[in-house]
N, C-alpha and C positions, 0 to 999 in steps of 0.2 A: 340662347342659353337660358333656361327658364330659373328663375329668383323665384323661389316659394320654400316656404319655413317648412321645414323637416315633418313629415308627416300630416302634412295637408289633405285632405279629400277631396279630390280633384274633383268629385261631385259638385261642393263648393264653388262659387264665383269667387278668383280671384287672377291677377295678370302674372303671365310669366312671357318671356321671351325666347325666342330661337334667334341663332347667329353663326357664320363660318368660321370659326379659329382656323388656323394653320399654324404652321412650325415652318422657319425658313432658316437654313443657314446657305448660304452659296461662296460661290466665289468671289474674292474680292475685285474693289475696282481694277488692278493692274491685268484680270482677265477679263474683263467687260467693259462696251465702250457704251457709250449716252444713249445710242441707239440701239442699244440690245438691252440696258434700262427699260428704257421705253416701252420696247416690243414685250420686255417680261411683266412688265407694271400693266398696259393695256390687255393681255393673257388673263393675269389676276384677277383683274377688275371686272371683265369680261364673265370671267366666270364666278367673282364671287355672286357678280348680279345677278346670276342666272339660278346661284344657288337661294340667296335671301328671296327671289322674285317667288321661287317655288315654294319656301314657306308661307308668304302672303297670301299666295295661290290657293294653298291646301285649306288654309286654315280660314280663307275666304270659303270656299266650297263646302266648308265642313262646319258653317251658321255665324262664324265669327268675323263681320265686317270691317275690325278694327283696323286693320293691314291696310287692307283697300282705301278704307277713309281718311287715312295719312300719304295714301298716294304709292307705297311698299309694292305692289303688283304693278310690276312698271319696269321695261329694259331700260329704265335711264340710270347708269350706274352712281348717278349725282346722290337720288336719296338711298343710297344702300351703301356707300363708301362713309367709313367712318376715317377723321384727316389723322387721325396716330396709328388708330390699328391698321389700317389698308394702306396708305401711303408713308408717313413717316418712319415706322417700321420695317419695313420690307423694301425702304431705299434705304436706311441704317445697316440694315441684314446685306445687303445687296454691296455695298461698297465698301463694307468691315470687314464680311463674313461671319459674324455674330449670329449666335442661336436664336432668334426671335421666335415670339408666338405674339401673330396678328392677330387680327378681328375682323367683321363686317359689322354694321350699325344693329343690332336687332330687332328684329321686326316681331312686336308686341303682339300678345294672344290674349286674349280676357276669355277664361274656360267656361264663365256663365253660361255665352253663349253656344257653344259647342253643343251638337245633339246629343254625343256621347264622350263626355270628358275623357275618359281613361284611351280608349281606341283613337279616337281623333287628337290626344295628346302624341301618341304614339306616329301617326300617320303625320303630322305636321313635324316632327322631329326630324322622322325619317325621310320626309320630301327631298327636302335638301341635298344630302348624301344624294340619293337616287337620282337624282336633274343632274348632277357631277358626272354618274355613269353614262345618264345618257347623251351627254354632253361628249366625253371623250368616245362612247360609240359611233356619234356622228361626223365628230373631228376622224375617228380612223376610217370609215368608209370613206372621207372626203377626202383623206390622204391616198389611197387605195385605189380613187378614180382619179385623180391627179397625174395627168400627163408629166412627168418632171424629167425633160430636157437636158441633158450633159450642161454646165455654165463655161459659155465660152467668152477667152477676156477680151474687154471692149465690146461686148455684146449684151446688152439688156434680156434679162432672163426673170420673170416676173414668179413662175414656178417654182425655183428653189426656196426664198422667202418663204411665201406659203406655205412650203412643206413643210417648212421650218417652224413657222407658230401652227398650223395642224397639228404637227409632232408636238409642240411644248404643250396644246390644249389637251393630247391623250393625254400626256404624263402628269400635268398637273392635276388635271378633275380625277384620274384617279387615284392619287394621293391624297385630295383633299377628300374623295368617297371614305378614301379606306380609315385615314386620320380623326375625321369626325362620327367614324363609326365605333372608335375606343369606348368603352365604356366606362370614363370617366366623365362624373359632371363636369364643368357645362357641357360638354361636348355633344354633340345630336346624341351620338351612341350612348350616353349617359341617359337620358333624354328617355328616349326608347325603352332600355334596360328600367327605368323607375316607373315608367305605364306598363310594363309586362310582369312586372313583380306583382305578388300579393301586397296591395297594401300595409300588413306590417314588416314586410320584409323591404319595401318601398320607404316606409318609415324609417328604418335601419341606413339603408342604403344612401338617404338624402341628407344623412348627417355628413356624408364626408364634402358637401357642395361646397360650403365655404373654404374648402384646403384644396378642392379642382385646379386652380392654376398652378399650385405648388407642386402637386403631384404632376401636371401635364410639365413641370420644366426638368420635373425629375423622370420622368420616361424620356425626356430630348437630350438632356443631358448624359445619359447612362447606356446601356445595350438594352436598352428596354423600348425603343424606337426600332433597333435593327432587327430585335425577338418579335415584336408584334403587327409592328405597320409593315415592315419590309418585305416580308415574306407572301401577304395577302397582293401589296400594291404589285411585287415580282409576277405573283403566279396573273393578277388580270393583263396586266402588259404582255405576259407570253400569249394572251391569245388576241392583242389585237397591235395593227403594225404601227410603228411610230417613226419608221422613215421610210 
């Protein structure tokens, strides 16, 4: 989630950041047991890495070493897990049912060196979100080729599991595509939206950054979650299988 004072020219050298938020509220513990913690917290993790890895990635490829140099381009989900927003969090959410909004650790951009600040802001925003899609495209072909077997009891069936975190990887990376595609700051899709604006309308726009996490508890909190995210994350799930 990129930190820069309202109206900045992104011409200009200065740092901002990209990061996965999400919004969790589930089921409480009396419907979930350690090991389904587990397998949902490993899912997460899994894919928030894939999503922070993609920012590093982009924004390596596009002049700016900074990511790389901290180690950020990298499946090891150790430096991309931040311990409140990605764990504490969303085993709080997970065992209350509480409306949370996690985080991943952000993965730092210095725009100096970008070859083109404004498009390559954009393109690093938008990495992220996109690695999600392709993420759950890959989980559903993989669901898709997945022999899954009838579970017969006393009988070891290694398939239905599988199909079981395949299916939570579609449905999560595309929730967390469609979530971080809002166009509220920090959120990628904010992100995006203030590199595609005209600079003074960008300037406009970046004032509301400091009230972002107020307004993202006030879309979770309201029908403004089920008006905006639900409908997008609905229509991609209808075209790809998730059991």
């Amino acid at each position: 989630m990129p930190f820069s004072r309202a109206g900045h020219n992104l011409a200009e050298p200065f740092f901002f950041s990209d990061s996965a938020i999400f919004a969790f509220q589930v089921h409480p513990l009396s419907d979930i047991n350690v090991a389904q913690i587990f397998i949902d917290l490993s899912v997460l993790l899994f894919s928030l890495t894939i999503h922070e890895m993609a920012h590093a990635w982009t924004a390596d490829r596009a002049g700016d070493p900074t990511a790389r140099l901290l180690g950020r381009v990298s499946l090891n989900p150790l430096v991309h897990a931040d311990p409140i927003g990605t764990i504490l969090f969303p085993l709080i959410a997970m065992v209350s049912g509480a409306p949370l909004i996690g985080w991943a650790k952000p993965v730092p951009v210095n725009t100096r060196y970008l070859r083109s600040p404004r498009r390559d802001y954009v393109l690093i925003a938008a990495a992220g979100p996109a690695s999600n899609l392709v993420l759950a495209v890959a989980a559903a072909i993989g669901l898709m080729l997945l022999p899954v077997s009838p579970q017969t009891l006393g009988e070891a069936n290694v398939s239905v599991p599988i199909a079981r975190i395949l299916s939570q990887l579609v449905q999560l990376n595309v929730l967390l595509a469609v979530f971080n595609m809002v166009p509220i700051p920090p959120l990628d899709g904010g992100n995006v939206l203030a590199g595609l604006l005209p600079r003074a309308a960008a300037s406009v726009f970046n004032q509301i950054r400091p009230y972002g996490f107020v307004l993202l508890y006030a879309l979770i909190l309201s029908n403004g979650f089920r008006l905006i995210v639900v409908p997008p994350y609905e229509f991609i799930l209808s075209w790809l299988p998730t059991h």
